[in-house]
N, C-alpha and C positions, 0 to 999 in steps of 0.2 A: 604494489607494496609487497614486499616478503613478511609474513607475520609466522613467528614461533611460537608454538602450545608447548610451554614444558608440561611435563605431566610428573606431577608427585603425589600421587593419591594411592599410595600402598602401604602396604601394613609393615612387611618387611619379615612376615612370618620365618622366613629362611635364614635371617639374620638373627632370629632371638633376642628381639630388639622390642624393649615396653614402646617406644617410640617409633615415629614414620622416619625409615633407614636413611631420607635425605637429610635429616640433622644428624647424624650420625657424624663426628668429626673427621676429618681426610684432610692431612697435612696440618691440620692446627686453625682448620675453621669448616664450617659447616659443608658435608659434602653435596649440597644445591648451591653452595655460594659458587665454589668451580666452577657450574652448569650454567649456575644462570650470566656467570663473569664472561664465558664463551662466546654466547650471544648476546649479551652487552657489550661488549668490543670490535662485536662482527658488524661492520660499515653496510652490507647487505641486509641485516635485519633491521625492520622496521620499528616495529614493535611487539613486546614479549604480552602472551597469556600464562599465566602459571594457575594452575589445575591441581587442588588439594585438598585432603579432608577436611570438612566443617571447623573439625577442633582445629585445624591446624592454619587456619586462614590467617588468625590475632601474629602467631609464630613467626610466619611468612612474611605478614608486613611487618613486624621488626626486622627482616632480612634487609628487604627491598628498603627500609629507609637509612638502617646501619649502612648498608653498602652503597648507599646511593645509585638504585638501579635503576634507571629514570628510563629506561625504555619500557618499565613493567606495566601495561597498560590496565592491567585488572588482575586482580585474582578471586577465582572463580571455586565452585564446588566439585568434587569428584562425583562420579556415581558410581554403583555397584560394582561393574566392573571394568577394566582400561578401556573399552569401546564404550562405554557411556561416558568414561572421561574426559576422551578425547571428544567427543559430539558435544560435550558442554562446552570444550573452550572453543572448539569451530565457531558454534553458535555464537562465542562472545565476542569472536573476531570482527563481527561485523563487515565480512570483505569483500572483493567484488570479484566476479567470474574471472579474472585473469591472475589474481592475487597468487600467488605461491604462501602455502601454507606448510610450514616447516615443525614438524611432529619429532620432540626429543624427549628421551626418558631423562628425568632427574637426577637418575641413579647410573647416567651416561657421562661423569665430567670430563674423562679423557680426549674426549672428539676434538680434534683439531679444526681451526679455522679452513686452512683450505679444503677440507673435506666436507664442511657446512658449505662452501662455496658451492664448491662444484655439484655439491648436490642438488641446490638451489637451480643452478644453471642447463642440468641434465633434465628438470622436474620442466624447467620452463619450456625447453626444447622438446620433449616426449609424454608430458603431462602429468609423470608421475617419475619417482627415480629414488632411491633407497642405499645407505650404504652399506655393505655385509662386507666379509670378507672369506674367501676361500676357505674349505674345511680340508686341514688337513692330516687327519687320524682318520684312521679305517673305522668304520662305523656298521656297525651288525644290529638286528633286528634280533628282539630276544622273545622267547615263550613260554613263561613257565623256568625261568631261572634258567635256561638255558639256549645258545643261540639257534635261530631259525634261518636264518640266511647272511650274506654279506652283502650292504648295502653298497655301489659304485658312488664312490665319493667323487670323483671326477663330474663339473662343473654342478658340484651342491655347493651354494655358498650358505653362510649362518647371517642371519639379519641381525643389525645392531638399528642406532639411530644417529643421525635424522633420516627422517621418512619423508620426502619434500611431493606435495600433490597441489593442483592446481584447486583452486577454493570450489568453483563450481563443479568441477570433477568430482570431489571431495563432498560435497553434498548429494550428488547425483549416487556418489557410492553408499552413503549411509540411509538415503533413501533405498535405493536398492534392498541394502541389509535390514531395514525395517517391514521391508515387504515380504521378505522371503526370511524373513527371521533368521537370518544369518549370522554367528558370532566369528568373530576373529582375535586371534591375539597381536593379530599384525595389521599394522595401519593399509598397506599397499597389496593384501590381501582381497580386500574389498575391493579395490579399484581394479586388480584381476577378476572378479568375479564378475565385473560390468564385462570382460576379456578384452579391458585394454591392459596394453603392453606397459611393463616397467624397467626401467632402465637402472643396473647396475652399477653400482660408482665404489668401485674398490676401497675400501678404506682400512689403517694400520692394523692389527692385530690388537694393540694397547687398546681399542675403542670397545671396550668392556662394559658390561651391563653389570653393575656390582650390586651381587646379589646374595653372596655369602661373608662370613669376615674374611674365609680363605682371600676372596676377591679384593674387599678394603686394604688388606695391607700388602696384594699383590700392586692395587693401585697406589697404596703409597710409594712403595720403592720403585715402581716409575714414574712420579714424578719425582724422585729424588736423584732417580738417573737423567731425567731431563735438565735439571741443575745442574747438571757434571758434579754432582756429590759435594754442596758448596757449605761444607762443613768449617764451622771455625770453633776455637777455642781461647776460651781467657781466663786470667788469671788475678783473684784479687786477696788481700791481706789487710788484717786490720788488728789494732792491739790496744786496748785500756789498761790502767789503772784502777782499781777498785776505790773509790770515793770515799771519803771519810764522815762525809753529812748520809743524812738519809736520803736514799735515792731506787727507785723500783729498780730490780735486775733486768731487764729485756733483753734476750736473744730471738734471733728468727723471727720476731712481730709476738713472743709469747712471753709472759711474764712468769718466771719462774718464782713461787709464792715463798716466800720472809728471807730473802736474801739481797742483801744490799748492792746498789747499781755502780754504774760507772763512773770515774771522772773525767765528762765529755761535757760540750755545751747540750749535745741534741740528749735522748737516750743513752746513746752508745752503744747499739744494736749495733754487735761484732759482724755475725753472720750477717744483717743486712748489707752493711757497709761494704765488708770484700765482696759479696754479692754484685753489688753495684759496680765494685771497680772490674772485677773478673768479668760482667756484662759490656759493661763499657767499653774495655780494650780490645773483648772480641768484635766488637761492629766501628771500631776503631774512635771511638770518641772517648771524652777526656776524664778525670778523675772524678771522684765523690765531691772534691772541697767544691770544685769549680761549680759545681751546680748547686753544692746543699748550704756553702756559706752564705750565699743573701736571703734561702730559702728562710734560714737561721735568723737573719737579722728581721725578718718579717715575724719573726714570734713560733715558727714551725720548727719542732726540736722531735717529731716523730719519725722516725729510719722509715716507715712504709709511706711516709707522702715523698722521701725521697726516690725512694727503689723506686717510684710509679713512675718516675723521673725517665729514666733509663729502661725501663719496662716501654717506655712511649716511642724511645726512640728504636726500641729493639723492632715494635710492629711497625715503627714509618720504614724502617732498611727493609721489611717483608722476610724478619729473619721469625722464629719460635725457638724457644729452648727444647733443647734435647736430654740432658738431663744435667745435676747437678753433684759437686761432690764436695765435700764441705771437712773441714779435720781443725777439732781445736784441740787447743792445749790450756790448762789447766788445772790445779792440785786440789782448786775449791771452788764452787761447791760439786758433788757428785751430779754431773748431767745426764749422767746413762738412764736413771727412773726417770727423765722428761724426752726423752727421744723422741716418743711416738706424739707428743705434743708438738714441740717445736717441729716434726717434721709435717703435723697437721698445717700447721701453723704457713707453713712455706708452702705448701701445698695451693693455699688458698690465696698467698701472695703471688706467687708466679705463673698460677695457673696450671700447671703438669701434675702429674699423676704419684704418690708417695713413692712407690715403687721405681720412679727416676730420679730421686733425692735418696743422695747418699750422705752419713752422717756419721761422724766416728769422732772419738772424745782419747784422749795421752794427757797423763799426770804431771809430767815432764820431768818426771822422775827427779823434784829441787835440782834442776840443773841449770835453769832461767829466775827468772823473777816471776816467769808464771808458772811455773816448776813450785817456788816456794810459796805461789798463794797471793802476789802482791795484784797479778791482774791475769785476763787470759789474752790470748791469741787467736787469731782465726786464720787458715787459709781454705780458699776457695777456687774451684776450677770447674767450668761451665763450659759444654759442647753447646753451640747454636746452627742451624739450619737455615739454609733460604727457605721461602714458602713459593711452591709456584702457584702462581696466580691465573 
């Protein structure tokens, strides 16, 4: 059997990150969900160890059951440091002398399946096998803030992962290192020090150890170039009347306090509403009414149990929003002092960040009917994204 130890047991210090850098978001979900999606897919892997901090174990298994990672065979404890980590999930592997044991960093999501293959396949053949890739920037030895020599970059490769070793090798190495009190940073390090040989398995450049934010959002924009940039955009519009009975105002899922609401059956959440059609049209499905009229006739007149509507279907396409831009019109009441509410407010309904919600308010200068106060207007226009998976 091929058994993989992800290893996520770091702090992420480099990242300035209160949190372990693998929940860190990358593409619009957690950047271990990539990692572990990798070797959940890969037909060669048998079953998954994943290796985490104590606190972070509760974390992980909400991953593994959100994502249905059904290859996750345990998750286990870190130790002090990545060589105690990795010997905890060896240990938890339970595997047998011939097993291939496939050693990936968490913070590795970009590794392609055939490159996990072949690694697999090079490890089974030579007993151990590693993917790096060719260094190629001139590299100098420094001393004292100044250079000491030039180091021959010519056949130095840079280690990434997977690290693929044969289990009783693998043990035989960590014995070794416990004898001789040997530490490493590198899995296949050790199994050189037993001086057997490892075999290099080329792997892309994109096969990045993300370790700074420079790195997360260099990782982004390659996966966004692996989509062929599968940008889309929609457009939605929506318009009330102002009510004549008493009725709460709700914009954006926020209730803007002693002004009277709409005349609609539901709310009459404007910004919801084109929200929902402008989501809709870009992943190409159908209006507001189509979905929220029987929602309506069941007793449900809330805009946010609708948007969740369309919100559901935006993560089955595996698209995310990319940001939002929203323009009403107007005369009454003044929205400009609730801005930073209602954009709280959408924040927390769509999931994105304030700062990609855009909001902009026109009196309409009495030139419409919502110009002179009888109701307002919304339009709405939403950029969404594939998610690679």
């Amino acid at each position: 059997m091929n058994i993989t130890i992800i290893v996520a047991a770091g702090k992420g210090r480099r990242m300035n990150s209160d949190e372990n850098k693998v929940f860190l978001s990358l593409n619009g979900k957690p950047m271990i969900f990539h990692t572990l999606k990798k070797f959940q897919d890969c037909k060669e892997v048998g079953k998954i160890i994943v290796v985490t901090r104590k606190e972070d174990i509760s974390k992980m298994n909400g991953i593994r059951n959100k994502f249905n990672f059904s290859k996750i065979a345990e998750i286990t404890e870190g130790g002090k440091e990545r060589q105690d980590s990795v010997f905890n999930g060896l240990k938890a592997c339970k595997g047998k002398e011939n097993d291939i044991i496939v050693v990936q960093n968490g913070s590795n999501p970009l590794v392609k399946e055939a490159e996990i293959v072949e690694c697999i396949n090079e490890a089974k053949k030579h007993g151990a096998a590693v993917c790096a890739f060719p260094l190629k920037d001139t590299i100098k030895k420094v001393d004292n803030g100044f250079v000491d020599r030039t180091i021959d970059r010519s056949n130095v490769y840079q280690m990434q992962t997977p690290q693929c070793i044969e289990y009783g090798l693998f043990m035989k190495a960590f014995q070794n290192a416990q004898k001789n009190k040997t530490k490493a940073t590198d899995d296949t390090a050790l199994v050189e020090a037993l001086e057997n040989k490892v075999r290099i398995v080329n792997c892309s450049y994109e096969n990045i150890k993300i370790t700074t934010k420079d790195d997360l959002r260099m990782a982004e924009r390659i996966m966004m170039e692996e989509n062929n940039n599968d940008f889309r955009f929609g457009i939605g519009q929506d318009s009330h009347a102002f009510s004549k009975k008493k009725k709460k105002l709700v914009i954006g899922g926020y209730e803007i306090p002693n002004e009277n609401g709409f005349d609609a059956d539901s709310d009459g959440d404007i910004i919801l509403h084109s929200l929902f059609n402008a989501i809709s049209s870009a992943i190409g499905e159908r209006s507001l009414g189509y979905f929220a009229n029987p929602m309506y006739r069941q007793g449900i007149i809330d805009s946010r149990e609708y948007i969740r509507v369309t919100l559901d279907n935006l993560k089955e396409g595996n698209f995310q929003i990319n940001n939002v831009s929203i323009s009403i019109e107007a005369a009454r009441p003044k929205l400009e002092p609730h801005s930073d509410r209602i954009k709280e407010s959408l924040s927390k309904i769509l999931g994105i960040e304030k700062g990609r919600i855009g909001l902009t308010f026109t009196t309409g200068d009495k030139m419409t009917s919502f110009g002179l106060g009888k109701g307002m207007q919304c339009f709405a226009v939403v950029s969404i994204v594939k998610i690679i998976l």
